[in-house]
N, C-alpha and C positions, 0 to 999 in steps of 0.2 A: 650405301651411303647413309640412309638411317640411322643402322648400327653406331657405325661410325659417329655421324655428330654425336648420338645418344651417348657414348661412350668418352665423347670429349665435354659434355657436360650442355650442352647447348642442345633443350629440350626442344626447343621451336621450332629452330633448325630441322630437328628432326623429323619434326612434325607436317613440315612442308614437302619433308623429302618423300614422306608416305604418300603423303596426299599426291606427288609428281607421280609416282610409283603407281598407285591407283588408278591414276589418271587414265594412265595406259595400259592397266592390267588390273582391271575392276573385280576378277574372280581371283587373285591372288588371294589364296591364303594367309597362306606366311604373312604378307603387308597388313593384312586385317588384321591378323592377330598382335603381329610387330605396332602397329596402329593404336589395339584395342590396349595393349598392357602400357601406351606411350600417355594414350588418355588418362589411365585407370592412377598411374603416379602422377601424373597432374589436377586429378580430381574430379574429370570430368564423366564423371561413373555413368552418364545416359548415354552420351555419346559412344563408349568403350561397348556399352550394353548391343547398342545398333551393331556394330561393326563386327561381336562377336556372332550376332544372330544371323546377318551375313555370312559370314564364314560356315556357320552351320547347315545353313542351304543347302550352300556347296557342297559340303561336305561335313554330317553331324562327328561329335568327336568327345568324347567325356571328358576330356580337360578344358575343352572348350567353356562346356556345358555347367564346370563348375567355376570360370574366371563369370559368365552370366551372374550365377549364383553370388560369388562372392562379391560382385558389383550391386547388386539386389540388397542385400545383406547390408552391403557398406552405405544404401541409400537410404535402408530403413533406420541402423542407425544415427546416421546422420538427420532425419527426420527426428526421432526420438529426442537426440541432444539438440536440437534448432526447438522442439515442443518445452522440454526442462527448461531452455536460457527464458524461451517466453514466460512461461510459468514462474520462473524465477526474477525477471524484470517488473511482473506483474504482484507477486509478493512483496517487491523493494517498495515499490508506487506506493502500494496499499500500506506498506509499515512508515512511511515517509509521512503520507497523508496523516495516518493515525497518527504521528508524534505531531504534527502542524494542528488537529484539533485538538491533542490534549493539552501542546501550550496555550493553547487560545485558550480553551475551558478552565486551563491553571491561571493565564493572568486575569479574564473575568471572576473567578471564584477571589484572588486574591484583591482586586479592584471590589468587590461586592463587600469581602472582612473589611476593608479601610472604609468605606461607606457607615457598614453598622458601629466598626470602632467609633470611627466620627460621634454617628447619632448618640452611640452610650454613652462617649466622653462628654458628651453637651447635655446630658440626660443629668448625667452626673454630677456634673457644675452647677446645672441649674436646679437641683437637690440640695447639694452643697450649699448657694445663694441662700439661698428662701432659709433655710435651718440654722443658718448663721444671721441672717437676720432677724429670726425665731418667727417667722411666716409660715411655715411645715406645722400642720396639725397633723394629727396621727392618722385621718382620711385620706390627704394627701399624699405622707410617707405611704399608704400602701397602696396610690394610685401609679406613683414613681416606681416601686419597686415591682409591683404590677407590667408596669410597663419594660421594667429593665428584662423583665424576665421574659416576654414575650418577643422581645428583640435576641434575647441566645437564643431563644429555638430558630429563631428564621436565620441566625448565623450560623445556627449547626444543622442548617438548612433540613431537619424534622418538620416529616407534613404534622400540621397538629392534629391532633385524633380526635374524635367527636365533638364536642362542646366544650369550650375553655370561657372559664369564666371569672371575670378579673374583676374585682370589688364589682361594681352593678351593671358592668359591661358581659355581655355574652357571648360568644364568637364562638360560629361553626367551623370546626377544623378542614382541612382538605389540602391538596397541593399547590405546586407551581405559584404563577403569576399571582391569579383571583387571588390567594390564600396573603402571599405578601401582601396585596392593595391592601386589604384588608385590614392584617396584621398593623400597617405605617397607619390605615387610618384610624385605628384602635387607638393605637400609641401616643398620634399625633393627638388624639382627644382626650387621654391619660393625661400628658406630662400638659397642657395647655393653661 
């Protein structure tokens, strides 16, 4: 009856029929094995595994012994490819993430140029003011452009390297934050 369902397409069926079969004839063979290859196309490769090592109790058998094998085999691959899709879900994570900090770090970088744009275009105007009103002595002009210049470096965000020294101002170079504060407050006492 097995055979049969299995043959008319109705795996389940089948499945139950072994298992009635079993029921009452727990050393059958045949049923274990009919059993074990019913599991093995449904996927159920641990179960198939049981059922074959059953049957070899009974009675060991070299064909047996390689459907074992080849369940074995089919578990470790299966194992392998469930390790890749991980490995592979985890790669996605980590390329997702990386692109979510580089637009952050693209829109603050571009939010930081329209900042020092700002400062230089007010830098500039207020150059512009004073020189057309003939208020720019030549100290001045090169406290102004003193200062425009220390404003590109920290837009082309260059740590400054040792001592910069801007008409009578002095300023130790170095990175990050400190180096900015610094920089604005240089600036803001330049162009003032």
């Amino acid at each position: 009856r097995g055979l049969l369902l299995e043959s008319q397409g109705d795996l389940e069926g089948s499945l139950k029929a072994w298992d009635e079969c079993l029921a009452t004839f727990p050393n059958d063979r045949r049923a274990l094995g009919h059993k074990g290859l019913l599991l093995m196309e449904l996927g159920r490769l641990e179960e198939a595994i049981g059922h074959y090592n059953t049957a070899m109790k009974i009675k060991p058998s070299s064909s047996t012994q390689t459907l074992i094998d080849t369940c074995q085999h089919n578990i470790q691959i299966a194992k392998e490819n469930a390790d890749m899709d991980e490995a592979e879900r985890k790669q996605q994570e980590e390329a997702e993430r990386a692109k979510r900090e580089y637009e952050e770090a693209a829109a603050k970088a571009a939010e930081r140029a329209a900042e020092i744009a700002a400062r230089i275009g007010h830098d500039v105007a207020q150059y512009l003011r004073l020189r057309s009103a003939g208020l720019v002595l030549d100290r001045e002009i090169e406290r102004l452009q003193a200062a425009l210049e220390l404003r590109l470096v920290v837009a082309a965000e260059r740590p400054l390297e040792g001592e910069v020294v801007v008409g009578d101002v002095s300023l130790l170079g170095g990175e990050g934050a400190a180096a900015q504060v610094a920089v604005e407050h240089v600036v803001a006492g330049l162009v003032a």
